[in-house]
N, C-alpha and C positions, 0 to 999 in steps of 0.2 A: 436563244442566247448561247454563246459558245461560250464552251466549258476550256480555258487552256490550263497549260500543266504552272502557270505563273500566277492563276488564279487560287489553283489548289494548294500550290504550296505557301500561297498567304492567308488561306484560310487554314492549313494543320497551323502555320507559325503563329497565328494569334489565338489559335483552341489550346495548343499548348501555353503561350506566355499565359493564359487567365488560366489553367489550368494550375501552371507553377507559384501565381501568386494565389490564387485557392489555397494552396495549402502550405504557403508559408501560412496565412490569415489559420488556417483549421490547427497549425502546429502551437499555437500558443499558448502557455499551459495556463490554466487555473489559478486564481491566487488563493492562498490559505485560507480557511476559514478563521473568522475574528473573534475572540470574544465574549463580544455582546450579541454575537447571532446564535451562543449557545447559553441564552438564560431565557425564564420563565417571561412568558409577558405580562403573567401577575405581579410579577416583582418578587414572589415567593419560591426560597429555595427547592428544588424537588429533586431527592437523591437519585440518579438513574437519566435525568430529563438530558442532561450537557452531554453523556456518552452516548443516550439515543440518537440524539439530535447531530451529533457529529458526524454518524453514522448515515443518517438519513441523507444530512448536505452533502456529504461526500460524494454519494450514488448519485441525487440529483446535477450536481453539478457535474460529473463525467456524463451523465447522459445529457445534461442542457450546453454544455459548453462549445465552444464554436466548432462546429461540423455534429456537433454531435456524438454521438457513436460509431466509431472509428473502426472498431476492433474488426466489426461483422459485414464491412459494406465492401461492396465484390463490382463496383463500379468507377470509373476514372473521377478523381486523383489520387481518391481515399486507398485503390485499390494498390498503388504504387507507393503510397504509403508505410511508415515501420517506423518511427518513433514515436508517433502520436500512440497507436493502438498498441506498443511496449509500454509507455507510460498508463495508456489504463490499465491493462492486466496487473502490473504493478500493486499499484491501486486496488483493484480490487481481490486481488490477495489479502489484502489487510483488509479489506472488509471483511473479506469472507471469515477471516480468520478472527476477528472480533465477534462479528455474528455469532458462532460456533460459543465462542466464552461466552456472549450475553446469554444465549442458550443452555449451556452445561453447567456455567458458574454461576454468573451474578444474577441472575434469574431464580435461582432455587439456593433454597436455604441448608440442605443437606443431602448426600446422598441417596435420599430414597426419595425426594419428592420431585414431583411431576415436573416436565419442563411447559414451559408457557408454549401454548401450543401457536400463537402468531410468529411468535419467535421460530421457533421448530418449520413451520414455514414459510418462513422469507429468508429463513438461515438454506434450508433446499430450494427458495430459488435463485437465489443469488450463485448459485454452485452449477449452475446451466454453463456448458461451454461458450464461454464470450466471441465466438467465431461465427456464433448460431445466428442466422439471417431466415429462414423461412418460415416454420413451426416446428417450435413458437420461436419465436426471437428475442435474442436476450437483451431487447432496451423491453421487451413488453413484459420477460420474467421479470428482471431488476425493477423494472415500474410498479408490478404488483410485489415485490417485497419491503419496497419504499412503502406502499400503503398499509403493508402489516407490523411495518415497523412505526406508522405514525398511533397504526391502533394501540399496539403496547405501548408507548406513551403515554395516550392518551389514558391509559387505564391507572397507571403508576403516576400520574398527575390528578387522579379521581379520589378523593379522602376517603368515600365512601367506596370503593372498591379493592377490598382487602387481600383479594386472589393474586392479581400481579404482583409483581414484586420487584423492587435492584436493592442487591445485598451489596453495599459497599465495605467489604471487611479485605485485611490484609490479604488471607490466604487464596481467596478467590483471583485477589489483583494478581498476587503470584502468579497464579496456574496462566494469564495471559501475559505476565512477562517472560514467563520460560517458553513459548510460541514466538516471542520479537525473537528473543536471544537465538533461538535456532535459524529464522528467518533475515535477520541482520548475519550471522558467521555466515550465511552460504552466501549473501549479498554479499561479503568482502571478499569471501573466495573465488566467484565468479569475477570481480573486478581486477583481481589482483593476476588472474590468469591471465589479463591482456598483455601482459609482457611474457609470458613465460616462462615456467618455474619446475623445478622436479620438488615434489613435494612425497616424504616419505609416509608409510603405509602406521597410521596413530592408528586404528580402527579398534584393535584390542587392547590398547593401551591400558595397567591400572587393574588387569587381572589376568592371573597367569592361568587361570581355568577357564578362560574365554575361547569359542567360535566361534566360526561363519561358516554360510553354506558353501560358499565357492571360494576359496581361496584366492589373495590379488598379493602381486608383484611388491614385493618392499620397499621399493620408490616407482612412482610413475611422472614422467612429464606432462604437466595440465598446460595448457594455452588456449584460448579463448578464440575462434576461427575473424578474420579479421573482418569477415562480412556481418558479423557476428556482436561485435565491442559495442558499436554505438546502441543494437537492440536492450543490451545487458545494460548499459548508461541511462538509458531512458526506464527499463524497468525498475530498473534500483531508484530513480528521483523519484516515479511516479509511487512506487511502496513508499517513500520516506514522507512526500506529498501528505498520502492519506495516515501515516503512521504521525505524522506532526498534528495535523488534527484532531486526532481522538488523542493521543496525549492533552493537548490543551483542555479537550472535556475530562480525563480523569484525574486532572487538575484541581478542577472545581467538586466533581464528586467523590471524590476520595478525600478531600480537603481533611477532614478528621484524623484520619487514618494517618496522611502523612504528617501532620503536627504530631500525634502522639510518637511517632516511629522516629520523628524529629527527620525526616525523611525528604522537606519541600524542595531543598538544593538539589538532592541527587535528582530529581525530577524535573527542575530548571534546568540542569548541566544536559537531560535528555534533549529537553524541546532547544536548548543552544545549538548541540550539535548538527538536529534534525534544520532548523532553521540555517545552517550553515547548505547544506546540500541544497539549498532551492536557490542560491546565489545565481544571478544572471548570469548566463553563458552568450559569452563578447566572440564566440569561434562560430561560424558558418561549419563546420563540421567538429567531430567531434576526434579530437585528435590521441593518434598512440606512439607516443614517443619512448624512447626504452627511459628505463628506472632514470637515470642520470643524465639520459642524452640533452641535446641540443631542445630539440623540439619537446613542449610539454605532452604530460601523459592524463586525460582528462580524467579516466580510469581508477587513478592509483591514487588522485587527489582524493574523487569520490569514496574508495576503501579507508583511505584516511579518517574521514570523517564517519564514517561506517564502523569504523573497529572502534570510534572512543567513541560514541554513542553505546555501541554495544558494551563496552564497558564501563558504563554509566549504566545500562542495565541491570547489568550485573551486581554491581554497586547497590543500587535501592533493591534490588530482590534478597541481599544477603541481609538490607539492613529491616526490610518488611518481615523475615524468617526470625533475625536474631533481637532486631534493636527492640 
């Protein structure tokens, strides 16, 4: 059979066209978790079970969702790939970063007692570089911390097992709201850098006895590199993603906490905001238009909605401290 160069070049143009619709198909994101997929199936309320559980679908769902595991795969299309595996790292930023509080906080009751040791471990594996494809690989760590996360559930769902624990008290909730709030302000700064901006040196602001080890310029120009915007776009949906989910579970578990603190608005005004950033995107790419130009700036929309979340934050943490 002879091979012509008319043959070849219809066989790259069809590996590529299934190649390009692969991952339009692997780029579509996730929808929210609902709900009623974070209650008991006794019907019986269980403090800890909505924020576990949020937790668990999360991971499950970035690892089961179309293509899978995105982040680590070092073969054609996945590997040409960048908004998909921005959007999971995203993502699992706020796991990780939940993980860590279920851990430190709501797991233990005061500063001397022990942390839940399945915790303590799926909190270290979840923390494997998401890029990790051989040994071990990080859909196979994330999978076994999915399982150590179903065990402390499972223990904290046990009437008769008194060791586990989820402490739903204000101060705890705190110690993970001051994590969003830092992790929200750098998401807006990052976003907000796609146009441009000299931004002055606040670092000691607020005390005149303050240092730093190395000294930095009293104003610097930030800008976000333009190959660069769309990664930061996808990162920031995919944290607000999993950051709108386990709100809805601290919804339910904390339920006490915020009626006394009078507290449930500022936590709706959260998940409103958070709910506003997963709105469909109508643009085949992801566009940077300056502040006021012509062309929209998808960027500046998303810090938009970034800084009044974050100050919805703010909002229920002053009023969980003081109310």
């Amino acid at each position: 059979m002879q091979i012509t160069w008319k043959k070849v070049t219809g066989v790259a143009a069809a590996i590529l066209l299934i190649g390009y619709f692969v991952s339009i198909w692997w780029s579509i994101e996730p929808d929210v978790i609902q709900p009623q997929q974070l209650s008991v199936d006794t019907g019986k309320q269980v403090v800890g079970y909505a924020t576990t559980t949020s937790l668990i679908l999360t991971m499950e769902t970035l690892l089961s969702k179309n293509g899978g595991w995105l982040s680590n795969d070092v073969t054609p299309p996945s590997v040409f790939m960048d908004n998909m595996p921005a959007f999971e790292f995203g993502a699992l930023e706020q796991a990780r970063d939940l993980a860590l509080i279920m851990r430190k906080e709501f797991s233990r009751s005061q500063s001397q007692s022990t942390a839940d040791k399945d915790l303590l471990a799926a909190h270290s594996k979840l923390n494997i570089e998401h890029t990790s494809w051989l040994v071990p690989s990080a859909e196979g760590e994330y999978k076994d911390a999915i399982k150590l996360l179903k065990l402390y559930r499972a223990k904290i769902a046990d009437t008769n097992n008194q060791e586990a624990q989820f402490y739903a008290r204000a101060d705890n909730l705190n110690e993970w709201l001051k994590e969003i709030q830092k992790r929200l302000g750098s998401m807006s700064q990052r976003l907000s850098a796609s146009v441009g901006q000299e931004r002055l040196n606040t670092d000691l602001a607020g005390d005149s006895e303050a240092s730093q080890s190395t000294p930095k310029q009293a104003s610097q120009q930030i800008k976000t590199s333009w190959w660069k915007i769309d990664d930061v776009f996808y990162e920031t949906r995919g944290a607000t993603w999993a950051l709108l989910n386990f709100m809805k579970a601290i919804e339910v578990d904390f339920a006490d906490v915020l009626r006394k603190k009078n507290a449930e608005v500022s936590l709706q005004q959260i998940i409103r905001e958070l709910e506003e950033t997963q709105q469909p995107i109508w643009s085949p790419i992801i566009l940077n238009g300056s502040g006021f130009g012509v062309v929209a700036n998808h960027s500046l929309v998303m810090a938009n909605y970034i800084s009044r979340a974050n100050a919805a934050v703010i909002d229920l943490t002053n009023l969980l401290t003081k109310g």
